[in-house]
N, C-alpha and C positions, 0 to 999 in steps of 0.2 A: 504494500500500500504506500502510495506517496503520502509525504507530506504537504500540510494546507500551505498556501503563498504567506510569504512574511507581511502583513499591510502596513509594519511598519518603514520598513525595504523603498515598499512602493511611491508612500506618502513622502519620504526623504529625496527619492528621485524627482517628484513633482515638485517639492520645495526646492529643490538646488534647481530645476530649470527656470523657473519662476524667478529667483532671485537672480540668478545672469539675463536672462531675456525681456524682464519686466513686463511680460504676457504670462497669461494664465486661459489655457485654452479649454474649452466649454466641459468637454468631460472632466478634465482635473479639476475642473472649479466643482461640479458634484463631487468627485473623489472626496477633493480634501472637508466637503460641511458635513459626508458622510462619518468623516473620519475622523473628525472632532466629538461623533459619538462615542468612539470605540475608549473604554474603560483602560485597553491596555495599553495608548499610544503614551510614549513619554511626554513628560513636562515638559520639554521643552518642543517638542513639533508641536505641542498643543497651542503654544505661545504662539509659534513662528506661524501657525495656520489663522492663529486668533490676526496675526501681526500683518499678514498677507490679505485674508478680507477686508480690517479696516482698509488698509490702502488700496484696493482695489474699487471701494468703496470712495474713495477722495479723488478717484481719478488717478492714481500714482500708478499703477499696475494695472491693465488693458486686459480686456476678454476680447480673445481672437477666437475665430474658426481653425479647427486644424486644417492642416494645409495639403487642398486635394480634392479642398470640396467647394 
């Protein structure tokens, strides 16, 4: 039997693209307000998710379409 995917793994790669590119594109942006549910995500992506909606929120960080469509 495999093991389940890390979502902590996953939510760190969208956080690190996020912070070099300053887009946050439409399925990550559900990712990360999904993942700000999860009990087990550390305190600190909890922050940097909390840290990334405000600013996306003031205009600092962009909702794009992924690219292809």
């Amino acid at each position: 039997m495999s093991s389940p995917a890390n979502p902590s793994a996953s939510v760190t790669k969208i956080l690190t693209e996020v912070r070099e590119s300053k887009h946050l594109i439409t399925s990550n942006r559900h990712s990360l307000m999904a993942a700000i549910f999860d009990e087990t995500l550390p305190e600190q992506d909890r922050q940097e998710i909390t840290h990334i909606i405000h600013n996306t929120m003031h205009g600092n960080i962009q909702v794009a379409q992924p690219k292809g469509i």
